[in-house]
C-alpha positions as CSV (number, residue, x, y, z in Angstrom):
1,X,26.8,-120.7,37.0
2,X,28.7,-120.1,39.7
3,X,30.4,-117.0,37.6
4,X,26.6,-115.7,36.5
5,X,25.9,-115.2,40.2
6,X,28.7,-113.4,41.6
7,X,28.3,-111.0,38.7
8,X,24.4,-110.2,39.2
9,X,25.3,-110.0,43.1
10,X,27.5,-107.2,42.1
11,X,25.3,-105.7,39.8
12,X,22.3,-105.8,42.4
13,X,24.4,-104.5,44.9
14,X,25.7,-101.6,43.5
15,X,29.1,-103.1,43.1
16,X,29.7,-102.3,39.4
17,X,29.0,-98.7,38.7
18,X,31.0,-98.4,35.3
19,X,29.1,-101.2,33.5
20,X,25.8,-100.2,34.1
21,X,26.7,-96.3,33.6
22,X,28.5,-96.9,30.0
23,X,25.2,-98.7,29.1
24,X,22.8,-96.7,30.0
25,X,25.1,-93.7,28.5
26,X,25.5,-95.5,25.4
27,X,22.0,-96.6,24.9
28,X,20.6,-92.8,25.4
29,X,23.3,-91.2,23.4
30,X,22.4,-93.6,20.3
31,X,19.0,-93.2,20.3
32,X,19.1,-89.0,20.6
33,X,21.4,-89.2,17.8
34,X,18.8,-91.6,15.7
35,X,15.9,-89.5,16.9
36,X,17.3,-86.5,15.3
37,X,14.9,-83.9,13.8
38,X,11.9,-86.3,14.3
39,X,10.3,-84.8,17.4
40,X,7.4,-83.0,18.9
41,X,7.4,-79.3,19.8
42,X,10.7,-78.3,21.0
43,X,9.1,-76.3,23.7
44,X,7.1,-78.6,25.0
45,X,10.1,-81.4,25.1
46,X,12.0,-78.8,27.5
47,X,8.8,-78.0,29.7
48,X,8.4,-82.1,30.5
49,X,12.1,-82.5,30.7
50,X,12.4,-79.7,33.5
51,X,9.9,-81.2,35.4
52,X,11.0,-84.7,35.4
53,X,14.3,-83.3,36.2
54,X,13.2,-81.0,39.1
55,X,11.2,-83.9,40.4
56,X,13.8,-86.9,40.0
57,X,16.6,-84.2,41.7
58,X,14.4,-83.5,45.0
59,X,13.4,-87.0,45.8
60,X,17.1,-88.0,44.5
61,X,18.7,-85.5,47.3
62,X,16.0,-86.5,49.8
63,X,16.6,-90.1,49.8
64,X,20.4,-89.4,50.1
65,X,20.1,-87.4,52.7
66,X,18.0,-90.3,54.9
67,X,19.9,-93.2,53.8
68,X,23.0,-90.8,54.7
69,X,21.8,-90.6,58.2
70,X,20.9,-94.0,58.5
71,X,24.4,-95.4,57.2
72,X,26.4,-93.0,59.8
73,X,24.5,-94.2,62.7
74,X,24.7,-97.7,62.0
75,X,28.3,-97.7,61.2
76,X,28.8,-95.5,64.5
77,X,26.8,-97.8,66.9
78,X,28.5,-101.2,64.9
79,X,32.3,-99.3,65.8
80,X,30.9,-98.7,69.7
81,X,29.6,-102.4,69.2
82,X,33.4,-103.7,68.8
83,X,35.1,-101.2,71.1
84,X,32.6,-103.1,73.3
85,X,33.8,-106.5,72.5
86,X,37.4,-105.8,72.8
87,X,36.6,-104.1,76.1
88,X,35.3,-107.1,77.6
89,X,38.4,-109.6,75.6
90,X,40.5,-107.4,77.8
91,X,38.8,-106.9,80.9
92,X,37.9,-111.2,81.6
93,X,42.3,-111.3,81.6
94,X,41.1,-111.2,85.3
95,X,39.4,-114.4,85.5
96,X,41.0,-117.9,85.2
97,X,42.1,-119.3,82.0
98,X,39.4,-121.6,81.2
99,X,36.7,-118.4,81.3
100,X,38.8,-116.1,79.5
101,X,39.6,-118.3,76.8
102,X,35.8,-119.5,76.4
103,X,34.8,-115.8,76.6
104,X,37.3,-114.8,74.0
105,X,36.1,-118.0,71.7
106,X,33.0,-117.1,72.1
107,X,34.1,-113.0,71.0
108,X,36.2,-114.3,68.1
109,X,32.5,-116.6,67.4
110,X,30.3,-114.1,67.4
111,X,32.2,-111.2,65.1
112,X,33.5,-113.9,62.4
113,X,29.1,-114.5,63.0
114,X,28.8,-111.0,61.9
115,X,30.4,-111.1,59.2
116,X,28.8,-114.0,57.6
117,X,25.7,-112.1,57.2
118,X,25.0,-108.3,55.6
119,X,25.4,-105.6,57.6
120,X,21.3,-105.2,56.6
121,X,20.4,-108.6,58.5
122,X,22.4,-107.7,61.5
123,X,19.8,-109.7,63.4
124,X,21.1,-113.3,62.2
125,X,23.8,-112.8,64.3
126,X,21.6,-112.4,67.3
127,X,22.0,-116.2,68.2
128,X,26.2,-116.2,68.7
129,X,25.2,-112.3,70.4
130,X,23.3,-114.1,73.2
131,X,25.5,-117.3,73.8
132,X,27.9,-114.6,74.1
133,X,26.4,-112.2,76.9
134,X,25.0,-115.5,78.8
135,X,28.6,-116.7,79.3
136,X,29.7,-113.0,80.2
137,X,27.0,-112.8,82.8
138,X,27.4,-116.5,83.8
139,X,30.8,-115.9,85.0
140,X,31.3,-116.6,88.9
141,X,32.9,-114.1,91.2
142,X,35.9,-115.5,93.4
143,X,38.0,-112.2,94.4
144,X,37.1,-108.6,95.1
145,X,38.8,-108.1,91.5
146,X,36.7,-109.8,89.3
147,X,33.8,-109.0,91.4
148,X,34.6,-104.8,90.1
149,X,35.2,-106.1,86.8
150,X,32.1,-108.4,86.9
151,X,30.0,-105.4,87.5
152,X,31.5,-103.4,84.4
153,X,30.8,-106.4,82.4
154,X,27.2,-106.3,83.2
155,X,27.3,-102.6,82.0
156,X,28.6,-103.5,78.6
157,X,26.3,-106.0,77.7
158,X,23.6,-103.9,78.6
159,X,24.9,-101.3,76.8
160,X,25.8,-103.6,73.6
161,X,22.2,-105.2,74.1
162,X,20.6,-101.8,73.2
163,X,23.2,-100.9,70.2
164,X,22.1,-103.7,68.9
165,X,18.3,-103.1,69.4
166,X,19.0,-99.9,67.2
167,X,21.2,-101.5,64.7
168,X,18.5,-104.2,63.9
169,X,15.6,-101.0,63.8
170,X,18.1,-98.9,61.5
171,X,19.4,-101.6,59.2
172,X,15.5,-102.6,58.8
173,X,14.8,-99.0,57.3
174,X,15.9,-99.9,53.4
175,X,14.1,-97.9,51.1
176,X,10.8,-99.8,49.9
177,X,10.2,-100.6,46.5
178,X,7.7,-98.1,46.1
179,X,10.1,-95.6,46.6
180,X,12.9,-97.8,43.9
181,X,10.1,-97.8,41.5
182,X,9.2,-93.8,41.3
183,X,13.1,-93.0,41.5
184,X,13.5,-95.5,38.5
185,X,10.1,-94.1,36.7
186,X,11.3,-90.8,36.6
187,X,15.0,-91.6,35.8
188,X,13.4,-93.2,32.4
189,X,11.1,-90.6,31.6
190,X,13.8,-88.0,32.2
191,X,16.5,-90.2,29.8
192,X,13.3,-90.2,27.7
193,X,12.6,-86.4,27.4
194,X,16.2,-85.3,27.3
195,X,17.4,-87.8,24.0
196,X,15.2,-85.6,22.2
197,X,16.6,-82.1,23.0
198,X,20.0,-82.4,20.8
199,X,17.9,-82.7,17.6
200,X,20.4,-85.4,16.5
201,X,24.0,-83.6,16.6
202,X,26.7,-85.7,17.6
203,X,28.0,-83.0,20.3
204,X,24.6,-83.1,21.7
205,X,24.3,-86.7,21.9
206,X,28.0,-86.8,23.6
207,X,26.3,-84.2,25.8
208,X,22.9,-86.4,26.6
209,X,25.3,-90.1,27.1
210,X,27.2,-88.3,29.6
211,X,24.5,-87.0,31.4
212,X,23.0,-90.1,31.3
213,X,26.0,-92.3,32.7
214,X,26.1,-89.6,35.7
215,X,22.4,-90.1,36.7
216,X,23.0,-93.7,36.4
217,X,25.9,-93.5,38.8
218,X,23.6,-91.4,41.6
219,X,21.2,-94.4,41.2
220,X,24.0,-96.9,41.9
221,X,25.6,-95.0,45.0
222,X,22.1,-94.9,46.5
223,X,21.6,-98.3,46.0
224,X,25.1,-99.1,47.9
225,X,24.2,-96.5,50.3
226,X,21.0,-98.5,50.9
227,X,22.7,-101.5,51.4
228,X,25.0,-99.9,53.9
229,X,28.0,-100.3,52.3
230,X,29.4,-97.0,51.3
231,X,32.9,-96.6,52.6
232,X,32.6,-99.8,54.6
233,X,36.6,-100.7,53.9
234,X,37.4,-97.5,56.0
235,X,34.5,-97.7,58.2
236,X,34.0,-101.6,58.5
237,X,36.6,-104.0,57.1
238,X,39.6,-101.9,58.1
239,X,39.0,-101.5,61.9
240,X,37.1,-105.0,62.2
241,X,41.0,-106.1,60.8
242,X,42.8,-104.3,63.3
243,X,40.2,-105.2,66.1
244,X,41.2,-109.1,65.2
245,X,44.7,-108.7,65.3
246,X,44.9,-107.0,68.8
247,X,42.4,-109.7,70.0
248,X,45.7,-112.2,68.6
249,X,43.3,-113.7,65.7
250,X,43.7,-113.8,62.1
251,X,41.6,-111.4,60.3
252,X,38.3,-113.1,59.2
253,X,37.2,-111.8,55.5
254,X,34.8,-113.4,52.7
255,X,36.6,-114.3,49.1
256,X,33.6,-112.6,47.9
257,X,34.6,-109.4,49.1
258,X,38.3,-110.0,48.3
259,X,37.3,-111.0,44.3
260,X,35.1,-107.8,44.2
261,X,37.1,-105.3,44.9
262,X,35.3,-104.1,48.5
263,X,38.1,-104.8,50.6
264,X,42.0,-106.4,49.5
265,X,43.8,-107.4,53.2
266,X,47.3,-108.6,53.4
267,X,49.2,-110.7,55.4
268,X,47.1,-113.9,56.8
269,X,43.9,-114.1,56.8
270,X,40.9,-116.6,57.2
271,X,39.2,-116.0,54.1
272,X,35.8,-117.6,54.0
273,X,33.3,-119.6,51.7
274,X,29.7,-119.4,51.2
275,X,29.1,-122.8,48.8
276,X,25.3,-122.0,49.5
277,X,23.0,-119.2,48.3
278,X,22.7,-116.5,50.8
279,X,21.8,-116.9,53.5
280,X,22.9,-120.3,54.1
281,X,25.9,-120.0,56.6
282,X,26.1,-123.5,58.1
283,X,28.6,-125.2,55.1
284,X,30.9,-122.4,55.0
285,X,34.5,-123.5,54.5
286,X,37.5,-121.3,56.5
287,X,41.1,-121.3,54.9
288,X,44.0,-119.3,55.9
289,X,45.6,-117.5,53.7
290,X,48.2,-115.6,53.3
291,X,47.9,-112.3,51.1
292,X,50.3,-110.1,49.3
293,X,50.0,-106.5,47.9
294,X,49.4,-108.2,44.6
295,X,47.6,-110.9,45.3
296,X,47.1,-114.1,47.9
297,X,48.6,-117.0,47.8
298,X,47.4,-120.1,49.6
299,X,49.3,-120.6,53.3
300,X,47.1,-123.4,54.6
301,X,44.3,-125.1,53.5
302,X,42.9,-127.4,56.3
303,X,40.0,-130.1,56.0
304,X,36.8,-128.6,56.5
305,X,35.7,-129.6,59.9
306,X,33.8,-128.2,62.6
307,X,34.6,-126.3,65.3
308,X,35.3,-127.1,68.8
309,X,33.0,-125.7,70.9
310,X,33.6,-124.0,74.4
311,X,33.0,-127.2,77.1
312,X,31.0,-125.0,79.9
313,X,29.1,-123.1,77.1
314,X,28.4,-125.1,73.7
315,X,27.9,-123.0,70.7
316,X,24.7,-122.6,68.8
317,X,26.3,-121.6,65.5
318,X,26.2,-124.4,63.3
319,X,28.5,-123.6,60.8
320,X,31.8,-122.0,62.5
321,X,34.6,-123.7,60.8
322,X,38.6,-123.0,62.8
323,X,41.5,-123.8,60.4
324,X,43.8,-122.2,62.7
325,X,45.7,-124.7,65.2
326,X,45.8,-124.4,68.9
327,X,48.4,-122.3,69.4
328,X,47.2,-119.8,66.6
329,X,43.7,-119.9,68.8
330,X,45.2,-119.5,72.0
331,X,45.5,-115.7,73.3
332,X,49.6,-115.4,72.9
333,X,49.5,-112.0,70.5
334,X,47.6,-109.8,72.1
335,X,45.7,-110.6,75.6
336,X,38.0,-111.1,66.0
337,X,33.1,-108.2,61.5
Protein backbone atom coordinates (compact mmCIF):
# COMPACT_ATOMS: atom_id res chain seq x y z
CA UNK A 1 0.00 0.00 0.00
CA UNK A 2 2.57 1.88 1.27
CA UNK A 3 4.50 1.22 -2.30
CA UNK A 4 0.99 2.34 -4.29
CA UNK A 5 1.23 5.67 -2.64
CA UNK A 6 4.66 6.83 -3.11
CA UNK A 7 4.32 5.98 -6.76
CA UNK A 8 0.93 8.06 -7.42
CA UNK A 9 2.68 10.96 -5.25
CA UNK A 10 5.24 10.91 -7.85
CA UNK A 11 3.02 10.63 -10.68
CA UNK A 12 0.76 13.51 -9.29
CA UNK A 13 3.55 15.49 -8.73
CA UNK A 14 5.19 15.55 -11.84
CA UNK A 15 8.01 13.32 -10.53
CA UNK A 16 7.92 10.68 -13.21
CA UNK A 17 8.05 12.25 -16.59
CA UNK A 18 9.23 9.09 -18.63
CA UNK A 19 6.37 6.80 -17.67
CA UNK A 20 3.66 8.82 -18.36
CA UNK A 21 5.38 10.24 -21.71
CA UNK A 22 6.17 6.51 -23.14
CA UNK A 23 2.39 5.86 -22.50
CA UNK A 24 0.81 8.43 -23.80
CA UNK A 25 3.41 8.14 -26.89
CA UNK A 26 2.68 4.55 -27.23
CA UNK A 27 -1.00 4.75 -26.96
CA UNK A 28 -1.26 7.65 -29.86
CA UNK A 29 1.25 5.99 -32.02
CA UNK A 30 -0.91 2.59 -32.00
CA UNK A 31 -3.95 3.91 -32.59
CA UNK A 32 -2.76 6.35 -35.80
CA UNK A 33 -1.23 3.28 -37.02
CA UNK A 34 -4.78 1.26 -36.59
CA UNK A 35 -6.70 4.21 -37.82
CA UNK A 36 -4.98 4.08 -41.07
CA UNK A 37 -6.96 5.00 -44.26
CA UNK A 38 -10.21 5.13 -42.32
CA UNK A 39 -10.68 8.91 -41.77
CA UNK A 40 -12.63 11.93 -42.63
CA UNK A 41 -11.51 14.59 -45.13
CA UNK A 42 -7.87 15.00 -44.99
CA UNK A 43 -8.30 18.70 -45.12
CA UNK A 44 -10.50 19.13 -42.75
CA UNK A 45 -8.35 16.75 -40.15
CA UNK A 46 -5.42 19.41 -40.71
CA UNK A 47 -7.75 22.62 -40.37
CA UNK A 48 -8.96 21.25 -36.62
CA UNK A 49 -5.54 19.95 -35.84
CA UNK A 50 -3.92 23.55 -36.44
CA UNK A 51 -6.26 25.07 -34.35
CA UNK A 52 -6.04 22.89 -31.42
CA UNK A 53 -2.44 23.19 -31.84
CA UNK A 54 -2.32 27.04 -32.06
CA UNK A 55 -4.60 27.10 -29.15
CA UNK A 56 -3.04 24.35 -26.74
CA UNK A 57 0.67 26.27 -27.75
CA UNK A 58 -0.52 29.90 -26.57
CA UNK A 59 -2.18 29.01 -23.30
CA UNK A 60 0.77 26.25 -22.94
CA UNK A 61 3.51 29.30 -23.22
CA UNK A 62 1.32 31.59 -21.24
CA UNK A 63 0.94 29.51 -18.19
CA UNK A 64 4.77 28.87 -18.30
CA UNK A 65 5.55 32.13 -18.46
CA UNK A 66 3.30 32.99 -15.01
CA UNK A 67 4.14 29.97 -13.11
CA UNK A 68 7.86 30.92 -14.25
CA UNK A 69 7.54 34.22 -12.51
CA UNK A 70 5.88 32.88 -9.69
CA UNK A 71 8.56 30.04 -8.97
CA UNK A 72 11.66 32.68 -9.25
CA UNK A 73 10.14 34.86 -6.75
CA UNK A 74 9.26 32.44 -4.35
CA UNK A 75 12.56 30.67 -4.41
CA UNK A 76 14.30 34.23 -4.35
CA UNK A 77 12.34 35.58 -1.19
CA UNK A 78 12.67 31.65 0.58
CA UNK A 79 16.89 32.15 -0.21
CA UNK A 80 16.53 35.99 1.54
CA UNK A 81 14.31 34.03 4.09
CA UNK A 82 17.46 31.81 5.26
CA UNK A 83 20.21 34.38 4.66
CA UNK A 84 17.88 35.89 7.28
CA UNK A 85 17.94 33.13 9.72
CA UNK A 86 21.55 32.56 9.62
CA UNK A 87 22.01 36.26 10.04
CA UNK A 88 20.33 36.30 13.20
CA UNK A 89 22.13 32.44 14.37
CA UNK A 90 25.21 34.60 14.05
CA UNK A 91 24.42 37.90 15.27
CA UNK A 92 22.62 36.42 19.07
CA UNK A 93 26.68 34.99 19.49
CA UNK A 94 26.46 38.37 21.51
CA UNK A 95 24.03 37.30 24.10
CA UNK A 96 24.60 34.75 26.88
CA UNK A 97 24.59 31.18 26.25
CA UNK A 98 21.29 30.16 27.46
CA UNK A 99 19.57 32.82 24.66
CA UNK A 100 21.74 32.00 21.91
CA UNK A 101 21.38 28.44 22.23
CA UNK A 102 17.38 28.69 22.61
CA UNK A 103 17.40 31.15 19.69
CA UNK A 104 19.48 28.72 17.57
CA UNK A 105 17.05 25.63 18.76
CA UNK A 106 14.44 27.48 17.95
CA UNK A 107 16.22 28.45 14.12
CA UNK A 108 17.24 24.79 13.70
CA UNK A 109 13.03 24.17 14.77
CA UNK A 110 11.65 26.25 12.62
CA UNK A 111 13.63 25.36 9.11
CA UNK A 112 13.55 21.36 9.79
CA UNK A 113 9.40 22.93 10.27
CA UNK A 114 9.76 24.02 6.71
CA UNK A 115 10.72 21.33 5.40
CA UNK A 116 8.07 19.09 6.68
CA UNK A 117 5.54 20.75 4.68
CA UNK A 118 5.57 21.77 0.60
CA UNK A 119 7.02 24.61 -0.41
CA UNK A 120 3.02 25.38 -1.69
CA UNK A 121 1.78 25.35 2.18
CA UNK A 122 4.49 27.50 3.30
CA UNK A 123 1.94 28.80 5.83
CA UNK A 124 2.05 25.55 8.20
CA UNK A 125 5.12 26.56 9.17
CA UNK A 126 3.83 29.83 10.44
CA UNK A 127 3.43 28.43 14.04
CA UNK A 128 7.53 27.47 14.70
CA UNK A 129 7.94 31.20 12.43
CA UNK A 130 6.27 33.08 15.38
CA UNK A 131 7.72 31.15 18.46
CA UNK A 132 10.69 31.99 16.70
CA UNK A 133 10.51 35.97 16.21
CA UNK A 134 8.73 36.12 19.87
CA UNK A 135 11.99 34.75 21.43
CA UNK A 136 14.12 37.04 19.06
CA UNK A 137 12.22 40.08 20.16
CA UNK A 138 11.85 38.79 23.75
CA UNK A 139 15.46 38.99 24.27
CA UNK A 140 16.64 41.49 27.16
CA UNK A 141 19.20 44.09 26.61
CA UNK A 142 22.23 44.15 29.25
CA UNK A 143 25.23 46.00 27.35
CA UNK A 144 25.41 48.68 24.77
CA UNK A 145 26.41 45.56 22.43
CA UNK A 146 23.55 43.65 22.34
CA UNK A 147 21.38 46.63 22.62
CA UNK A 148 23.01 47.61 18.56
CA UNK A 149 22.49 44.05 17.77
CA UNK A 150 19.00 44.01 19.40
CA UNK A 151 17.93 46.68 17.12
CA UNK A 152 19.18 44.89 13.85
CA UNK A 153 17.34 41.91 15.09
CA UNK A 154 14.12 43.75 15.21
CA UNK A 155 14.90 44.71 11.52
CA UNK A 156 15.14 41.12 10.34
CA UNK A 157 12.09 39.89 11.66
CA UNK A 158 10.31 42.58 10.27
CA UNK A 159 11.87 42.13 7.20
CA UNK A 160 11.37 38.07 7.27
CA UNK A 161 7.73 38.81 8.53
CA UNK A 162 6.86 40.41 5.11
CA UNK A 163 8.85 37.71 2.87
CA UNK A 164 6.82 35.50 4.32
CA UNK A 165 3.54 37.51 3.78
CA UNK A 166 4.53 37.23 -0.03
CA UNK A 167 5.65 33.72 0.06
CA UNK A 168 2.25 32.54 1.57
CA UNK A 169 0.31 35.05 -1.35
CA UNK A 170 2.68 33.52 -4.18
CA UNK A 171 2.71 29.94 -3.19
CA UNK A 172 -1.31 30.30 -3.00
CA UNK A 173 -1.38 31.32 -6.84
CA UNK A 174 -1.45 27.42 -8.28
CA UNK A 175 -3.13 27.18 -11.33
CA UNK A 176 -6.96 26.40 -10.79
CA UNK A 177 -8.46 23.44 -12.13
CA UNK A 178 -10.30 25.23 -14.62
CA UNK A 179 -7.28 26.16 -16.18
CA UNK A 180 -5.82 21.97 -15.69
CA UNK A 181 -8.95 20.98 -17.33
CA UNK A 182 -8.84 23.26 -20.84
CA UNK A 183 -4.87 22.56 -21.00
CA UNK A 184 -5.82 18.82 -20.64
CA UNK A 185 -9.06 19.20 -23.10
CA UNK A 186 -7.12 20.49 -25.75
CA UNK A 187 -4.04 18.23 -25.21
CA UNK A 188 -6.69 15.20 -26.07
CA UNK A 189 -8.33 16.76 -28.84
CA UNK A 190 -4.96 17.66 -30.39
CA UNK A 191 -3.50 13.75 -29.73
CA UNK A 192 -6.98 13.11 -31.21
CA UNK A 193 -6.81 15.14 -34.55
CA UNK A 194 -3.16 14.45 -35.20
CA UNK A 195 -3.32 10.17 -34.94
CA UNK A 196 -5.28 10.61 -37.96
CA UNK A 197 -2.90 12.65 -40.24
CA UNK A 198 -0.25 9.72 -40.99
CA UNK A 199 -2.98 7.71 -42.81
CA UNK A 200 -1.60 4.56 -40.99
CA UNK A 201 2.31 4.50 -42.10
CA UNK A 202 4.55 3.25 -39.62
CA UNK A 203 7.09 6.41 -40.08
CA UNK A 204 4.11 8.57 -39.48
CA UNK A 205 2.98 6.94 -36.49
CA UNK A 206 6.81 6.99 -35.15
CA UNK A 207 6.33 10.63 -36.07
CA UNK A 208 2.78 11.20 -34.13
CA UNK A 209 4.17 8.82 -30.64
CA UNK A 210 7.02 11.12 -30.51
CA UNK A 211 5.15 14.12 -30.78
CA UNK A 212 2.94 12.90 -28.40
CA UNK A 213 5.50 11.87 -25.54
CA UNK A 214 6.94 15.64 -26.04
CA UNK A 215 3.56 17.34 -25.30
CA UNK A 216 3.12 14.98 -22.56
CA UNK A 217 6.42 16.04 -21.04
CA UNK A 218 5.42 20.09 -21.34
CA UNK A 219 2.34 18.97 -19.32
CA UNK A 220 4.46 17.35 -16.63
CA UNK A 221 7.15 20.20 -16.30
CA UNK A 222 4.20 22.57 -15.77
CA UNK A 223 2.74 20.53 -13.36
CA UNK A 224 6.24 20.52 -11.32
CA UNK A 225 6.62 24.06 -12.05
CA UNK A 226 3.21 24.54 -10.43
CA UNK A 227 4.16 22.78 -7.53
CA UNK A 228 7.26 24.83 -7.21
CA UNK A 229 9.63 22.35 -7.54
CA UNK A 230 11.56 22.93 -10.65
CA UNK A 231 15.28 23.04 -9.99
CA UNK A 232 14.60 23.01 -6.22
CA UNK A 233 17.98 20.70 -5.62
CA UNK A 234 20.04 23.75 -6.82
CA UNK A 235 17.68 26.34 -5.66
CA UNK A 236 16.30 24.63 -2.45
CA UNK A 237 17.82 21.46 -1.08
CA UNK A 238 21.40 22.37 -1.87
CA UNK A 239 21.81 25.79 -0.08
CA UNK A 240 19.23 24.76 2.76
CA UNK A 241 22.27 21.80 3.20
CA UNK A 242 24.96 24.18 3.28
CA UNK A 243 22.93 26.71 5.46
CA UNK A 244 22.63 23.60 8.19
CA UNK A 245 26.09 22.79 8.20
CA UNK A 246 27.44 26.33 8.87
CA UNK A 247 24.66 26.65 11.55
CA UNK A 248 26.90 23.19 13.08
CA UNK A 249 23.63 20.91 12.40
CA UNK A 250 23.13 17.88 10.43
CA UNK A 251 21.36 18.43 7.25
CA UNK A 252 17.63 17.72 7.66
CA UNK A 253 16.12 15.89 4.38
CA UNK A 254 12.80 13.59 3.91
CA UNK A 255 13.56 9.74 2.66
CA UNK A 256 10.87 10.60 0.37
CA UNK A 257 12.90 12.92 -1.47
CA UNK A 258 16.07 10.81 -1.10
CA UNK A 259 13.95 7.46 -2.68
CA UNK A 260 12.69 9.75 -5.57
CA UNK A 261 15.34 11.00 -6.99
CA UNK A 262 14.70 15.06 -6.02
CA UNK A 263 17.67 15.38 -4.03
CA UNK A 264 20.69 12.45 -3.03
CA UNK A 265 22.96 14.28 0.07
CA UNK A 266 26.03 12.67 1.45
CA UNK A 267 27.64 12.46 4.45
CA UNK A 268 25.22 12.60 7.66
CA UNK A 269 22.12 13.53 7.55
CA UNK A 270 18.78 13.48 9.58
CA UNK A 271 16.59 11.90 7.19
CA UNK A 272 13.01 12.10 8.13
CA UNK A 273 9.66 10.01 8.20
CA UNK A 274 6.21 10.87 7.44
CA UNK A 275 4.25 7.41 8.76
CA UNK A 276 1.02 9.58 8.21
CA UNK A 277 -0.69 10.94 5.05
CA UNK A 278 0.23 14.43 4.25
CA UNK A 279 -0.11 16.59 6.08
CA UNK A 280 0.15 14.93 9.29
CA UNK A 281 3.58 16.01 10.75
CA UNK A 282 3.25 15.26 14.48
CA UNK A 283 4.55 11.29 14.31
CA UNK A 284 7.41 11.94 12.17
CA UNK A 285 10.34 9.78 13.11
CA UNK A 286 14.20 11.54 12.73
CA UNK A 287 17.27 9.10 12.06
CA UNK A 288 20.70 10.05 11.33
CA UNK A 289 22.20 8.78 8.69
CA UNK A 290 25.05 8.61 7.15
CA UNK A 291 25.11 8.74 3.14
CA UNK A 292 27.49 7.65 0.53
CA UNK A 293 27.81 8.53 -3.20
CA UNK A 294 26.20 5.26 -3.85
CA UNK A 295 23.94 5.03 -1.37
CA UNK A 296 23.17 5.53 2.69
CA UNK A 297 23.83 3.37 5.15
CA UNK A 298 22.33 3.60 8.55
CA UNK A 299 24.83 5.61 11.32
CA UNK A 300 22.27 5.83 14.15
CA UNK A 301 18.95 4.98 14.62
CA UNK A 302 17.73 6.44 17.99
CA UNK A 303 14.20 5.67 19.76
CA UNK A 304 11.72 7.93 18.61
CA UNK A 305 11.18 10.41 21.24
CA UNK A 306 10.29 13.89 21.53
CA UNK A 307 12.12 16.82 21.61
CA UNK A 308 13.38 18.85 24.41
CA UNK A 309 11.97 21.99 24.29
CA UNK A 310 13.79 25.46 24.95
CA UNK A 311 12.97 26.05 29.08
CA UNK A 312 12.25 30.04 28.71
CA UNK A 313 10.26 29.47 25.37
CA UNK A 314 8.43 26.04 25.00
CA UNK A 315 7.82 24.90 21.49
CA UNK A 316 4.45 24.67 19.81
CA UNK A 317 5.50 22.08 17.20
CA UNK A 318 4.26 18.87 18.17
CA UNK A 319 6.06 16.58 16.31
CA UNK A 320 9.98 17.66 16.28
CA UNK A 321 11.80 14.60 16.88
CA UNK A 322 16.21 15.28 17.85
CA UNK A 323 18.14 12.02 17.36
CA UNK A 324 21.28 13.90 17.56
CA UNK A 325 22.99 13.88 21.22
CA UNK A 326 23.91 17.00 23.13
CA UNK A 327 27.02 17.60 21.87
CA UNK A 328 25.96 17.14 18.18
CA UNK A 329 23.06 19.91 19.21
CA UNK A 330 25.25 22.22 20.87
CA UNK A 331 26.77 25.07 18.58
CA UNK A 332 30.67 23.62 18.40
CA UNK A 333 30.94 23.54 14.32
CA UNK A 334 30.07 26.58 13.27
CA UNK A 335 28.82 29.60 15.79
CA UNK A 336 19.29 24.27 10.01
CA UNK A 337 14.46 23.76 4.61
Amino acid sequence: MSAARTRWTSLASGENVVGPALVIGVVVGVASYLVGPKRGDVRVDVAMASMAAFLFGLLLAFTIVRVRERLALVQNLVAKGNAALFSIHQAVAVYPEADRRRIRDLIDHHLTDQIDYRLVDYHRATPSYLELTGAVLGLVPRTAQEEAVYKELVGLCITMGEERALIEAAGGQMLSPLEWSGLLLLLMVLLSLIAVLPGGTVLGAVVVATLSGALATLLVLLRKLDLLRWHERVTIWEPTTRLFRSMGHDPYVPRLAITSGRYRPTGRVRVVDYPDPYPERSTKVVTVEYLGEGGGSPLRALPSTPAPRPEAAPRHGAGALWVADAADRHEGAAGAF
